[in-house]
NUKEDREN-772382 format. One record per residue (C-alpha): residue number from 1; residue in three letters; x, y, z. Coordinates in steps of 0.001 Angstrom, whole numbers, always signed. Layout:
BEGIN
<seq NUM; type ala; c1 X; c2 Y; c3 Z>
...
END
This chain:
BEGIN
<seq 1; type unk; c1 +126166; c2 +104407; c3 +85339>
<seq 2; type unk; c1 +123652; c2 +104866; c3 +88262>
<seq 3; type unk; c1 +121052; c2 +105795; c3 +85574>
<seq 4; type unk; c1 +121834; c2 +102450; c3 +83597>
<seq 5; type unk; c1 +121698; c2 +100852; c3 +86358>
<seq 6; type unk; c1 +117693; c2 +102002; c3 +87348>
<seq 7; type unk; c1 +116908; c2 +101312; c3 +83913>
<seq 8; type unk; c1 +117867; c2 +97960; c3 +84079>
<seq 9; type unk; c1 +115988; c2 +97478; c3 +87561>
<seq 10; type unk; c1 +112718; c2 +98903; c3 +85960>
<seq 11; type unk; c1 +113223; c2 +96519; c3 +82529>
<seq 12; type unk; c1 +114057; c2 +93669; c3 +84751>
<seq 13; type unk; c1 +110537; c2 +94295; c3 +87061>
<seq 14; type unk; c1 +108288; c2 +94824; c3 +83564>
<seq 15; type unk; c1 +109963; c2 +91776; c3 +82804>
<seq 16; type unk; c1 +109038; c2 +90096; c3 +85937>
<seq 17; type unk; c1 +105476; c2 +91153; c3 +86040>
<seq 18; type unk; c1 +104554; c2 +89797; c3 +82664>
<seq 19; type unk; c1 +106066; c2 +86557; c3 +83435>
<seq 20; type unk; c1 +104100; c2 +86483; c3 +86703>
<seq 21; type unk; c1 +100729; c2 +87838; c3 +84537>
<seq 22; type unk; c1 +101445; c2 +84346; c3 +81895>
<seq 23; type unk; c1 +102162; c2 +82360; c3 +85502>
<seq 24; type unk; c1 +98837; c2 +83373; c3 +86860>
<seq 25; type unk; c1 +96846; c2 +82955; c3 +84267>
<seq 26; type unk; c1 +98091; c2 +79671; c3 +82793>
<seq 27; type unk; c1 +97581; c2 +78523; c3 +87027>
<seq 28; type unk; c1 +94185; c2 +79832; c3 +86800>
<seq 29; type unk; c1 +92766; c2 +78404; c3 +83812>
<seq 30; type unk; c1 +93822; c2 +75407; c3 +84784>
<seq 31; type unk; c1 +92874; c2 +75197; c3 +88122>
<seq 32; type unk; c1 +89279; c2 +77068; c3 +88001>
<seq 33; type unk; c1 +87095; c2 +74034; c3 +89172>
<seq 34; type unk; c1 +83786; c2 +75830; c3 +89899>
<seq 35; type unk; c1 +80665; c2 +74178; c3 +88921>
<seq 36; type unk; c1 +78809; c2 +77568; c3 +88867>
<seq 37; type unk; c1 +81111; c2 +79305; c3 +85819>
<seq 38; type unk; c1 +83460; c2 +78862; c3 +83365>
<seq 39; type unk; c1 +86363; c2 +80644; c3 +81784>
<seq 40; type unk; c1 +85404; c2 +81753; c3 +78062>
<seq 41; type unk; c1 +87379; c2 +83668; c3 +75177>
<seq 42; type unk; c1 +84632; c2 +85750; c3 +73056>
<seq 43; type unk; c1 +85099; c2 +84637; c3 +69400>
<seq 44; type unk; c1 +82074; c2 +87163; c3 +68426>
<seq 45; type unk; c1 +79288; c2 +88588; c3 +69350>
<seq 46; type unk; c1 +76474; c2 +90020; c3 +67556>
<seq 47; type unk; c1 +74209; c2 +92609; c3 +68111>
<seq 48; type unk; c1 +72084; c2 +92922; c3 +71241>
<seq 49; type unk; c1 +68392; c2 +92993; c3 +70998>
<seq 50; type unk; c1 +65494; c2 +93455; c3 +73887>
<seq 51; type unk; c1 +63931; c2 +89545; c3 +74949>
<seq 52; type unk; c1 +60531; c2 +89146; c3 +74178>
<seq 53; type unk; c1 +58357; c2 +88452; c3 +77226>
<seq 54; type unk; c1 +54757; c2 +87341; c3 +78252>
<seq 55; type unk; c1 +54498; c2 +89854; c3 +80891>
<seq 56; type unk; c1 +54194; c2 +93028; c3 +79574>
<seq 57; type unk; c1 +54443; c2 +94734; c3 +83469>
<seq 58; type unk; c1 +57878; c2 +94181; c3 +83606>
<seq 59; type unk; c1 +59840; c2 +97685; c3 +83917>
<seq 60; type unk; c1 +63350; c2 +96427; c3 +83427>
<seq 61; type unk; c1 +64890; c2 +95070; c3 +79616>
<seq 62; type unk; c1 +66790; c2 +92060; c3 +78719>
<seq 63; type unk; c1 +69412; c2 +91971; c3 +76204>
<seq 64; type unk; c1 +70070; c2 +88921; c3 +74324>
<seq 65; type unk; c1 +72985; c2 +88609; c3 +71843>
<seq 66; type unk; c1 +74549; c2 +85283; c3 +69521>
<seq 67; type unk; c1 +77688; c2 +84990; c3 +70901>
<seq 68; type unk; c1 +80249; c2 +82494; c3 +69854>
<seq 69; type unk; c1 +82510; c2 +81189; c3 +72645>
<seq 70; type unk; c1 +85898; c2 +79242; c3 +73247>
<seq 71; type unk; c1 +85870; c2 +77503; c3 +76515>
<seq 72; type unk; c1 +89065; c2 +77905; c3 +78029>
<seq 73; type unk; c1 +88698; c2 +75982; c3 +81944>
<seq 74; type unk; c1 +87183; c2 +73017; c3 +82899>
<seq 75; type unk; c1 +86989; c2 +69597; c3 +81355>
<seq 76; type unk; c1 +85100; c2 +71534; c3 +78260>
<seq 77; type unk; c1 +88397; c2 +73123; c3 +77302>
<seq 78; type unk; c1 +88795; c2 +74096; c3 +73866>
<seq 79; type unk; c1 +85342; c2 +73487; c3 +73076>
<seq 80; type unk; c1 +83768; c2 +76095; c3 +71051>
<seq 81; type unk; c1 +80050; c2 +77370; c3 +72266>
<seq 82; type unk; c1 +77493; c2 +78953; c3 +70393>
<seq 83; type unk; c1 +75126; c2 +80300; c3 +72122>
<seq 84; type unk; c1 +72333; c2 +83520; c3 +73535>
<seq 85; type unk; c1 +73888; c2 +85184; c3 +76241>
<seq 86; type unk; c1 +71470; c2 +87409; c3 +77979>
<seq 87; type unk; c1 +72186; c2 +90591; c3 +80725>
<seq 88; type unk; c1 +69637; c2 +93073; c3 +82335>
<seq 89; type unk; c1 +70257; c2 +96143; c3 +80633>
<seq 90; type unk; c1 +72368; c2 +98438; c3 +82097>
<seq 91; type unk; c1 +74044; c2 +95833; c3 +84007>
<seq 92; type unk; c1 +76778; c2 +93480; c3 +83014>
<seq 93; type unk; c1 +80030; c2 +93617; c3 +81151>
<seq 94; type unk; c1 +79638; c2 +95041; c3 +77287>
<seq 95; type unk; c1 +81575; c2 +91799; c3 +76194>
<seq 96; type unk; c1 +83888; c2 +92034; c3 +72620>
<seq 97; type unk; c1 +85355; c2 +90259; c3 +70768>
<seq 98; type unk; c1 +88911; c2 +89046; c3 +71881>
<seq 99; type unk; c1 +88013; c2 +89615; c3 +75491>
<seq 100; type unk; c1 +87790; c2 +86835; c3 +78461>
<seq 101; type unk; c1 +84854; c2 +86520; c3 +80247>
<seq 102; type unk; c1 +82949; c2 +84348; c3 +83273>
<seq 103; type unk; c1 +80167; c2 +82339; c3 +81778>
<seq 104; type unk; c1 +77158; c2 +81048; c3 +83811>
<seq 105; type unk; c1 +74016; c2 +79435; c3 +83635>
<seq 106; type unk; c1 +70753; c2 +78542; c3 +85127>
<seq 107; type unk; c1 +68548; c2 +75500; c3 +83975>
<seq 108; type unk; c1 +65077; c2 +75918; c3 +83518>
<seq 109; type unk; c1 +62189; c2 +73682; c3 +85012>
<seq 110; type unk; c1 +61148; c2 +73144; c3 +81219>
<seq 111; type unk; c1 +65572; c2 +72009; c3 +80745>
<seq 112; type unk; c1 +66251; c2 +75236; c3 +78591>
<seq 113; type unk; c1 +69658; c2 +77103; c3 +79326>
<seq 114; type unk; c1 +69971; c2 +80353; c3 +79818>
<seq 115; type unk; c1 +73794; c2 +81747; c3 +79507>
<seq 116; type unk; c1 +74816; c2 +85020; c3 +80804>
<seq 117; type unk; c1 +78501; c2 +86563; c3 +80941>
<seq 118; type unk; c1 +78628; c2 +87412; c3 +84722>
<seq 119; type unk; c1 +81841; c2 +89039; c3 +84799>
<seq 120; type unk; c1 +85405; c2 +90041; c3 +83361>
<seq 121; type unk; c1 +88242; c2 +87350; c3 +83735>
<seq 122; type unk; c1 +90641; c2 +90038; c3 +85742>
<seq 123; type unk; c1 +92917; c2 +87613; c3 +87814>
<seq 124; type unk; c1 +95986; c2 +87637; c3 +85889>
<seq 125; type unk; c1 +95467; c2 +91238; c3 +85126>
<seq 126; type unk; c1 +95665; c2 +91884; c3 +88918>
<seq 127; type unk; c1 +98281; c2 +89937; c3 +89459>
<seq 128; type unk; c1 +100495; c2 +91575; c3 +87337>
<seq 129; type unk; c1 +99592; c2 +94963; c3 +88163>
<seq 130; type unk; c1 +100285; c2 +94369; c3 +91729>
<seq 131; type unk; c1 +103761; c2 +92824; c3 +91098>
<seq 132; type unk; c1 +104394; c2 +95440; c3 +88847>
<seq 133; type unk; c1 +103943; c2 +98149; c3 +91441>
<seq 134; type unk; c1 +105634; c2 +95684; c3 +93986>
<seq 135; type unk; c1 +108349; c2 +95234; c3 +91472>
<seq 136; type unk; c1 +108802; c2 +99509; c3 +90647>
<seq 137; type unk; c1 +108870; c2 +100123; c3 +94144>
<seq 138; type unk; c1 +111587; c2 +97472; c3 +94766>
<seq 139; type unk; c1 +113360; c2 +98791; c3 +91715>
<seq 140; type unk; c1 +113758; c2 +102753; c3 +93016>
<seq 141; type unk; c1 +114045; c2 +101734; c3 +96412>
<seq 142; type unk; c1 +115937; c2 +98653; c3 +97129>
<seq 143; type unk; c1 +116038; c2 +97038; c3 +100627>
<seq 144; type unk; c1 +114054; c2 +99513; c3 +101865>
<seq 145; type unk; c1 +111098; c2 +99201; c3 +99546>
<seq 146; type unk; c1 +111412; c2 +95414; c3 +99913>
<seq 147; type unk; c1 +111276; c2 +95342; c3 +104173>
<seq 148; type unk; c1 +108317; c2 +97612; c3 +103280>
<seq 149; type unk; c1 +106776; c2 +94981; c3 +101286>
<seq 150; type unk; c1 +106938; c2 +92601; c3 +103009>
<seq 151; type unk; c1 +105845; c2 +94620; c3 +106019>
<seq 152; type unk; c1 +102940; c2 +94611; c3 +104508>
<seq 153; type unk; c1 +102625; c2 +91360; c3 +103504>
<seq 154; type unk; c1 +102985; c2 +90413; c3 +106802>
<seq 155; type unk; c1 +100443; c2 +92991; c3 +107777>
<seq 156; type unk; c1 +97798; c2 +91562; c3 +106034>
<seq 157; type unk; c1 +98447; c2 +87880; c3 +106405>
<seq 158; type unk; c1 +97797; c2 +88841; c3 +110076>
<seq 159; type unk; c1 +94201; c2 +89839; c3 +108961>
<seq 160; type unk; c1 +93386; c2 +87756; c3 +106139>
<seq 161; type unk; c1 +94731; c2 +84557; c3 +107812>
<seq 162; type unk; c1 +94324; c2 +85519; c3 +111639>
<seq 163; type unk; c1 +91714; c2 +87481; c3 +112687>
<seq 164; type unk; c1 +89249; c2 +87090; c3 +110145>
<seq 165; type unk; c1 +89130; c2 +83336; c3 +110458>
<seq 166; type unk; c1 +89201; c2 +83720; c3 +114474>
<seq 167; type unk; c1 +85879; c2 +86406; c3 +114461>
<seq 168; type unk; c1 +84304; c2 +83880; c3 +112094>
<seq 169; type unk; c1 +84221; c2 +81243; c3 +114720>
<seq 170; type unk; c1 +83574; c2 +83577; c3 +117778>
<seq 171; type unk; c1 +86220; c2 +85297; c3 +119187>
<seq 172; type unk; c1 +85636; c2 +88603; c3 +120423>
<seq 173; type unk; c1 +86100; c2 +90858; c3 +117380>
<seq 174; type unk; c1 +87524; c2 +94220; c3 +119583>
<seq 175; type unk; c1 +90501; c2 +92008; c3 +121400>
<seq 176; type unk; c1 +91468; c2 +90340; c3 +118024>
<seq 177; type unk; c1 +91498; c2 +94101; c3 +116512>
<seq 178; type unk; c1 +93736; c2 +94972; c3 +119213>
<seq 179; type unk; c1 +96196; c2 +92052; c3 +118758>
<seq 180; type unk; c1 +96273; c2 +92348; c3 +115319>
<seq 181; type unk; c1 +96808; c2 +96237; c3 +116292>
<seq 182; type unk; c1 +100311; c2 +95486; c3 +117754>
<seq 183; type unk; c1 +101358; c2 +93022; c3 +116123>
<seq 184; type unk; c1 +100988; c2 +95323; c3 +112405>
<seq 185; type unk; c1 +102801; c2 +98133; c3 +114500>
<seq 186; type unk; c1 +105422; c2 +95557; c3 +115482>
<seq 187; type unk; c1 +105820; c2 +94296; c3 +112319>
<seq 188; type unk; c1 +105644; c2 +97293; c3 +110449>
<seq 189; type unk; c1 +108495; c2 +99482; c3 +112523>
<seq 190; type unk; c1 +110953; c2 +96118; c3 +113002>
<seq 191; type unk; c1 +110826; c2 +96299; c3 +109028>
<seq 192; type unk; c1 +111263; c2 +100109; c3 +108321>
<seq 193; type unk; c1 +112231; c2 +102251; c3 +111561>
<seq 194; type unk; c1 +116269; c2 +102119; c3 +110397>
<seq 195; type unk; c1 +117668; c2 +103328; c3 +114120>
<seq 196; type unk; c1 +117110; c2 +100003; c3 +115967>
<seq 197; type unk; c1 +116988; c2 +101832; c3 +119657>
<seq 198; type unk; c1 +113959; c2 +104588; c3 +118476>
<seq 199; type unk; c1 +111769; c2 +101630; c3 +117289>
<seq 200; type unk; c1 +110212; c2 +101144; c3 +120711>
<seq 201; type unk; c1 +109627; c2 +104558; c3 +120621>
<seq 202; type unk; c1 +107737; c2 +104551; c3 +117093>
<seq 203; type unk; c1 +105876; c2 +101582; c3 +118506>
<seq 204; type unk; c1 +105007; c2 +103515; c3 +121861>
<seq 205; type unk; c1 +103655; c2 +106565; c3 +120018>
<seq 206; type unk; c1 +101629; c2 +104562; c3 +117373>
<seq 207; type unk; c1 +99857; c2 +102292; c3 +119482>
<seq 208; type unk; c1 +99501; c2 +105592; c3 +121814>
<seq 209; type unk; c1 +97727; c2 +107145; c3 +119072>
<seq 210; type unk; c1 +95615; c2 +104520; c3 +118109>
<seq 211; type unk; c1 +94378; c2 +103713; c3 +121305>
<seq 212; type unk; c1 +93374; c2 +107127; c3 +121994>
<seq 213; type unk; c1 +91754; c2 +107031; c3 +119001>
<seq 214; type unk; c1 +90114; c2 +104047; c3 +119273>
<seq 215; type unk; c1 +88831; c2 +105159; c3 +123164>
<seq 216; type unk; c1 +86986; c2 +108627; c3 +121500>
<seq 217; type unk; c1 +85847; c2 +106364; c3 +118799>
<seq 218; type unk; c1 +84063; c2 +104056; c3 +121524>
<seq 219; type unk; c1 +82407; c2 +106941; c3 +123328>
<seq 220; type unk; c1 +81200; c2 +108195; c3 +119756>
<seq 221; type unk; c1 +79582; c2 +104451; c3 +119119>
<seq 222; type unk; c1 +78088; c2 +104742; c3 +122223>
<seq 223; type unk; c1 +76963; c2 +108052; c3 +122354>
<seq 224; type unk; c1 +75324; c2 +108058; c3 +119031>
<seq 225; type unk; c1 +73298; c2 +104631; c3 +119319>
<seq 226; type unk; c1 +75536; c2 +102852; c3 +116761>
<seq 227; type unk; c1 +74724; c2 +99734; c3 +116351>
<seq 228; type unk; c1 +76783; c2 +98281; c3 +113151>
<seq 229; type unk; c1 +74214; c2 +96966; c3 +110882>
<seq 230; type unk; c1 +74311; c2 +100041; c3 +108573>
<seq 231; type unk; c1 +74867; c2 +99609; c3 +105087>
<seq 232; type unk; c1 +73299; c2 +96305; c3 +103211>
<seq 233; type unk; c1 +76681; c2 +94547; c3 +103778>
<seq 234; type unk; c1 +76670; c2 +94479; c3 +107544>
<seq 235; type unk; c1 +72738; c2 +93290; c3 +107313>
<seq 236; type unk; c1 +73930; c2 +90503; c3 +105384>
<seq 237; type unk; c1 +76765; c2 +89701; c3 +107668>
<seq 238; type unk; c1 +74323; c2 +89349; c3 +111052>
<seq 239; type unk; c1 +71541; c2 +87452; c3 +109167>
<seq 240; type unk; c1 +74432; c2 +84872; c3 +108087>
<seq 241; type unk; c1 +76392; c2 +84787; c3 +111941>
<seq 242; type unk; c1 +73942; c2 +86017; c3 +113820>
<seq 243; type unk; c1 +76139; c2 +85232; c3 +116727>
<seq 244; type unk; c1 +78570; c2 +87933; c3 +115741>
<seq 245; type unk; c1 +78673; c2 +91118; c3 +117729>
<seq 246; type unk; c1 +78515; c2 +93758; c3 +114863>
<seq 247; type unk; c1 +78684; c2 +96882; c3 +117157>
<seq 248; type unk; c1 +81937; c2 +95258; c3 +118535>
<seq 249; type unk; c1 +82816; c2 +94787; c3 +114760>
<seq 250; type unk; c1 +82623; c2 +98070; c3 +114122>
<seq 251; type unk; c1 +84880; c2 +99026; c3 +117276>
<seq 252; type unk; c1 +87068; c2 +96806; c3 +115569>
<seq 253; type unk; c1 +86936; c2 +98587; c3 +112066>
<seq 254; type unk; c1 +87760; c2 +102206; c3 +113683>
<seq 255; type unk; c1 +90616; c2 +100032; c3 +115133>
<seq 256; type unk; c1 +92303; c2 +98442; c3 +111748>
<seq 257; type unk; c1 +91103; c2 +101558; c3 +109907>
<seq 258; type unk; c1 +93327; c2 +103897; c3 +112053>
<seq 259; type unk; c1 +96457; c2 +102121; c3 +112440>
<seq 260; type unk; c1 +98102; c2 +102916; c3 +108657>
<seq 261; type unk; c1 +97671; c2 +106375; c3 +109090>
<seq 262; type unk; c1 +98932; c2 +106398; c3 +112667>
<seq 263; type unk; c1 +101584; c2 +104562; c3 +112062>
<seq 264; type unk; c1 +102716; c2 +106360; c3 +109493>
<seq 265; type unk; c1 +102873; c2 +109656; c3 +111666>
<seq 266; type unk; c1 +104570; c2 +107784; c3 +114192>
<seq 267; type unk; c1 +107193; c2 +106751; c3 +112224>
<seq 268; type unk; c1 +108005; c2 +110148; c3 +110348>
<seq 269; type unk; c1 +108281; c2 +111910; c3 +113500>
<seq 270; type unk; c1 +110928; c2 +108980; c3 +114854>
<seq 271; type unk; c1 +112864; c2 +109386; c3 +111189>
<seq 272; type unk; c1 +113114; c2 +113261; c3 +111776>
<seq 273; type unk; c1 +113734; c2 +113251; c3 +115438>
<seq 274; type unk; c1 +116335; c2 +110702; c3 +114506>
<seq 275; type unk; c1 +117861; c2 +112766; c3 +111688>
<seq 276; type unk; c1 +117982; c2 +115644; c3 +113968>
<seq 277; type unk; c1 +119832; c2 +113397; c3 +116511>
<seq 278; type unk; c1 +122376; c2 +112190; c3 +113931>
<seq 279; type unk; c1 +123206; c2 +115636; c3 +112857>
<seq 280; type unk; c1 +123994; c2 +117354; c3 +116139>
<seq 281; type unk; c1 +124213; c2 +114451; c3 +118867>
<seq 282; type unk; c1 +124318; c2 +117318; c3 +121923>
<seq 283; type unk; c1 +120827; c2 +119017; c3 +120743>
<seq 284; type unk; c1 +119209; c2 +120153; c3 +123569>
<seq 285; type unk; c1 +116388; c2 +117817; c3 +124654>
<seq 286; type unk; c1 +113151; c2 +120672; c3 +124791>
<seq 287; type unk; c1 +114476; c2 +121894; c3 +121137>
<seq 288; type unk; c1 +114500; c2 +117883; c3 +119871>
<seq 289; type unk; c1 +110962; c2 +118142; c3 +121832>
<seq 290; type unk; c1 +110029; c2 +121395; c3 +119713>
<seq 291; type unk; c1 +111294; c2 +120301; c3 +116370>
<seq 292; type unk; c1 +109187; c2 +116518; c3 +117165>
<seq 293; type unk; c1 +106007; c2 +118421; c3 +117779>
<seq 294; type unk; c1 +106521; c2 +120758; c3 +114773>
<seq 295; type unk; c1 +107666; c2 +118133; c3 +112067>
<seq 296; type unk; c1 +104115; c2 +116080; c3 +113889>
<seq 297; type unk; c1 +101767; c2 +119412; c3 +112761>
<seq 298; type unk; c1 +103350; c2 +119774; c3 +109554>
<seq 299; type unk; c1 +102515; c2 +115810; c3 +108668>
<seq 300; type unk; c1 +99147; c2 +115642; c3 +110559>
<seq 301; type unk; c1 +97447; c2 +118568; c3 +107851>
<seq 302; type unk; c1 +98140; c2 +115990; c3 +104839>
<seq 303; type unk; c1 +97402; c2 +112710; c3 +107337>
<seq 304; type unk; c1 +94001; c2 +114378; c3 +108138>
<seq 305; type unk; c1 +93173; c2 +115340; c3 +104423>
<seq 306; type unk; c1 +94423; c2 +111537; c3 +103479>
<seq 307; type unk; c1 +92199; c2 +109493; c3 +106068>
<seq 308; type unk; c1 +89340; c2 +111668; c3 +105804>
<seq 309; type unk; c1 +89023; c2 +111622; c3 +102038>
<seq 310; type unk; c1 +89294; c2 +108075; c3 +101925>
<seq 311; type unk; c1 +86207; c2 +107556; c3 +104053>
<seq 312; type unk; c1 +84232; c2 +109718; c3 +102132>
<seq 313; type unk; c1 +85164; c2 +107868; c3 +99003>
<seq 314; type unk; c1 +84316; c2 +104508; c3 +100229>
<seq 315; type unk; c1 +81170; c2 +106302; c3 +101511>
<seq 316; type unk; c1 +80487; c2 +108174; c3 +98423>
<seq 317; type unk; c1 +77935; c2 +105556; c3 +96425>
<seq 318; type unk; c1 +75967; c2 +105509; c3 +99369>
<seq 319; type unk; c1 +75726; c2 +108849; c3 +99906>
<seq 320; type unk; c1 +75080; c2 +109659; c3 +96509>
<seq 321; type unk; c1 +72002; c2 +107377; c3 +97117>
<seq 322; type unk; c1 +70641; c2 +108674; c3 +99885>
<seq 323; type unk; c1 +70680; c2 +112291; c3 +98149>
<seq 324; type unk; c1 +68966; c2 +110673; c3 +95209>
<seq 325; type unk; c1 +65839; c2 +109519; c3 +97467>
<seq 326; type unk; c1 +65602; c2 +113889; c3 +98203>
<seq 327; type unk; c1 +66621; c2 +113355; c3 +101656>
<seq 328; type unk; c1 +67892; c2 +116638; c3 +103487>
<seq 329; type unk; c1 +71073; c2 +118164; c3 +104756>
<seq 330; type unk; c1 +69949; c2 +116882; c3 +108722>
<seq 331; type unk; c1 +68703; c2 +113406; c3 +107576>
<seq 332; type unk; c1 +71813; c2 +112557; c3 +105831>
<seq 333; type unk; c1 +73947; c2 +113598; c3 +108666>
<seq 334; type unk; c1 +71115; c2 +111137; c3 +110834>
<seq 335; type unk; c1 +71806; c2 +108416; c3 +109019>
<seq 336; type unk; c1 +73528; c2 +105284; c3 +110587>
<seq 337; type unk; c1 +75639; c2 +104747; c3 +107978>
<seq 338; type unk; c1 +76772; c2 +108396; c3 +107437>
<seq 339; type unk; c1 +77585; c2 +108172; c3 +111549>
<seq 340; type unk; c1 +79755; c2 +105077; c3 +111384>
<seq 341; type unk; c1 +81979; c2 +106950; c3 +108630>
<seq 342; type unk; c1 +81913; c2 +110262; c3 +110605>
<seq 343; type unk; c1 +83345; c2 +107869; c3 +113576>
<seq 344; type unk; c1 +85786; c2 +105958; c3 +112050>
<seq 345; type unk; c1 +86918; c2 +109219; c3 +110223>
<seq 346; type unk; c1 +87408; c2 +111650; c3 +113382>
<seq 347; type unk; c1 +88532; c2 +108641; c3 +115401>
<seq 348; type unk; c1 +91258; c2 +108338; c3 +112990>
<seq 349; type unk; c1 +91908; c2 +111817; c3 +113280>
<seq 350; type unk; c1 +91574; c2 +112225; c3 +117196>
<seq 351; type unk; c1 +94397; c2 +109014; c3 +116368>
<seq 352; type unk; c1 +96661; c2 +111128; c3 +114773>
<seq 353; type unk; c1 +96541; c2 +114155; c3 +117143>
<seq 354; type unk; c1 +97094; c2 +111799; c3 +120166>
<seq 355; type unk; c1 +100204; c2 +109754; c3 +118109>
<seq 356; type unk; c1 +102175; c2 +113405; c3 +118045>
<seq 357; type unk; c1 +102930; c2 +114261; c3 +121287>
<seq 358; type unk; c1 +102967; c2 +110726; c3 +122222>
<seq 359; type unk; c1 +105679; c2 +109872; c3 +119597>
<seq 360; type unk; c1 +107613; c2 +113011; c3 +120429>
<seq 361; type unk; c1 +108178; c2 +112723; c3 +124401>
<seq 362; type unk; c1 +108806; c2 +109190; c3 +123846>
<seq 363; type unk; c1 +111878; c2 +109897; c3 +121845>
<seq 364; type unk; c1 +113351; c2 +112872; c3 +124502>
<seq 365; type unk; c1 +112725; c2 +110309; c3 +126643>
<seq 366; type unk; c1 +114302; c2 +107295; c3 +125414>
<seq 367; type unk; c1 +117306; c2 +110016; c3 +123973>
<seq 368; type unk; c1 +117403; c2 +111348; c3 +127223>
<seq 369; type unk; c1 +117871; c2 +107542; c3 +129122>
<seq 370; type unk; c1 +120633; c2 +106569; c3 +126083>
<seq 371; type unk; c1 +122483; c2 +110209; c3 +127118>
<seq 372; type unk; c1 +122774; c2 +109477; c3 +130614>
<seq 373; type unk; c1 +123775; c2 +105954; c3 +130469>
END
C-alpha cells in the first residue's frame, strides 16, 4: 500500500507541474507587453548564409537565414512573419523548426528592419521544472519537505523583495546582509529544527558561525586591497549607482554566500545531538559534547568540498579566460577577481569550522539548563 501510495504522490506532482507549465505559459504569452521583443513560433527556417558587407575589415561573420514566423504575444498575435533573421556567428540560438523564440529588431536610419532571434522562450519550461522538483520533494517527503519549501521561499523573498530593493536606494549593504542573515536563520530553523527547545540553539551556532566567518572574511578584504569592482558585472553595477559602496557589497556577498552552508551544519549537529538525547535522556553531558563535535567533523569534510566547489564553478569562465590570455600560475592567484572568490570561499569555510563547536556547547548547554530545571 505505502508503495501505491508514493506512486500516486509522484503521478499527482507530474500532473501538477504540467498544468502549472500550460498556466505559465498561456499567462505569459498573454501578458508579454515589451516593446523591445516578441514571442514567435518558428514555422521554418532555411539555410544560413554569411551577409555580404562593404567593409571588407570586418573579422567577425553574419548569418542571415529566411525564416517564417508565427507571432504568438502582442497585439500581432497570430500573424504570420516572413522574414531575414540575422545572428553573429557563433553567437545566438541555432533556431528550428517547432521551437519558440524572442524576436527583436532595430530600425535603420535608411527605415530597413533588421530581425534577429535574441533568445529561447524558456519561462514556462522553468516554471515547470521548478514545481516539478518542488512537487517530488513534497511527494517523498511530506510536511517536512513542504516547511522546507517554504523555508526557502521565505528565504529568498527576504532578498529578492527586502534587501535588494533597500541597497538600491542606499542603505548600507553590510547591515542589510546581516538582517537578512538572521532573519533566513530564523526562518529557516522555525521551519525544519523538529525539537522546538534546541532551535535557539541551531540559531545560536549558525549565526555563530557565520559571523566568525564573516569577521576573517573582513580582515581578508582588507588585507588584500579588495575593492569589489572585479569582474565586468560589478564595473557595471558602480558606473550605474555610483553611490553604492561595492567593497561593502562584497562584505555583504561573503555574508549571504555563507549562511546555506552554515546553516546547514548547524542544524545537522542539533538533529544528531537531539537524536542522541532522545535515545538515552541521562547521557552524560562531555560524551553529548564529544559525539556533537564528532558528528560536526564528519559533516564539515563534505560542507567544505560543497562550498568550495561551487565558487570555483561560478568562477570557472573567468578563470578559464584569464588562462587563455597566457597569464601565469602567480598572476592568476593576483587577480582581483580570483581574490574575492578565494575570500568568500575560505570565509565560508572559516564559517563552518567556527558553527561546530559553537553549535555543540550550545546544546550541552541549553540540555544542561532543561536537566536542572
Amino acid at each position: 500500500m505505502r508503495g501505491k501510495s508514493l506512486l500516486f504522490r509522484i503521478i499527482i506532482a507530474l500532473v501538477i507541474s504540467q498544468a502549472f507549465y500550460y498556466v505559465v505559459d498561456r499567462f505569459t504569452i498573454k501578458n508579454w507587453n515589451s516593446s523591445e521583443s516578441l514571442i514567435v513560433n518558428v514555422i521554418s527556417a532555411g539555410e544560413e548564409s554569411v551577409m555580404s558587407s562593404d567593409n571588407e575589415e570586418e573579422s567577425y561573420s553574419m548569418l542571415e537565414r529566411d525564416t517564417v514566423l508565427q507571432v504568438l504575444s502582442g497585439n500581432d498575435a497570430d500573424r504570420q512573419l516572413n522574414v531575414k533573421t540575422v545572428r553573429l556567428a557563433g553567437s545566438g540560438p541555432d533556431i528550428k523548426p517547432g521551437g519558440r523564440y524572442l524576436l527583436v529588431w532595430d530600425i535603420f536610419e535608411d527605415g530597413t528592419v533588421q530581425y534577429s532571434v535574441a533568445d529561447a522562450f524558456r519561462v514556462p519550461s522553468v516554471a515547470g521544472v521548478v514545481v516539478l522538483v518542488c512537487s517530488l520533494l513534497m511527494a517523498l517527503t511530506g510536511w517536512r519537505g513542504f516547511f522546507a519549501l517554504l523555508g526557502l521561499a521565505l528565504s529568498i523573498c527576504v532578498l529578492v523583495f527586502t534587501m535588494i530593493p533597500l541597497t538600491v536606494i542606499g542603505w548600507d549593504c553590510v547591515w542589510l546582509a546581516a538582517a537578512s542573515v538572521f532573519i533566513i536563520s530564523t526562518i529557516t530553523v522555525l521551519c525544519v529544527v523538529r525539537h522546538a527547545r534546541y532551535r535557539i540553539v541551531a540559531l545560536t551556532g549558525s549565526l555563530g558561525g557565520v559571523m566568525g566567518g564573516f569577521l576573517c572574511g573582513a580582515v581578508m578584504v582588507y588585507l588584500w586591497n579588495l575593492s569589489g569592482l572585479a569582474g565586468e558585472g560589478a564595473a557595471l553595477l558602480a558606473s550605474t549607482l555610483p553611490l553604492l559602496n561595492m567593497r561593502g557589497l562584497l562584505l555583504a556577498s561573503v555574508l549571504i554566500g555563507s549562511i546555506g552552508a552554515v546553516l546547514d551544519v548547524g542544524i545537522s549537529i542539533t538533529a544528531s545531538m537531539s537524536e542522541f538525547v532522545d535515545y538515552d535522556e541521562n547521557i552524560p553531558l562531555d560524551r553529548l559534547l564529544l559525539a556533537g563535535l564528532n558528528v560536526g567533523t564528519e559533516v564539515l569534510g563534505s560542507m567544505i568540498n560543497t562550498l568550495i566547489l561551487a565558487y570555483m564553478g561560478s568562477a570557472l569562465p573567468m578563470a578559464v579566460l584569464i588562462c587563455s590570455a597566457g597569464v601565469e600560475f602567480l598572476g592568476i592567484m593576483n587577480d582581483p577577481y580570483i581574490a574575492q572568490e578565494i575570500v568568500q570561499s575560505l570565509a565560508g569555510t572559516l564559517g563552518l569550522l567556527f558553527t561546530i563547536p559553537a553549535t555543540a556547547f550550545s546544546f550541552v548547554a541549553a540540555e544542561s539548563v532543561r536537566r536542572s530545571s
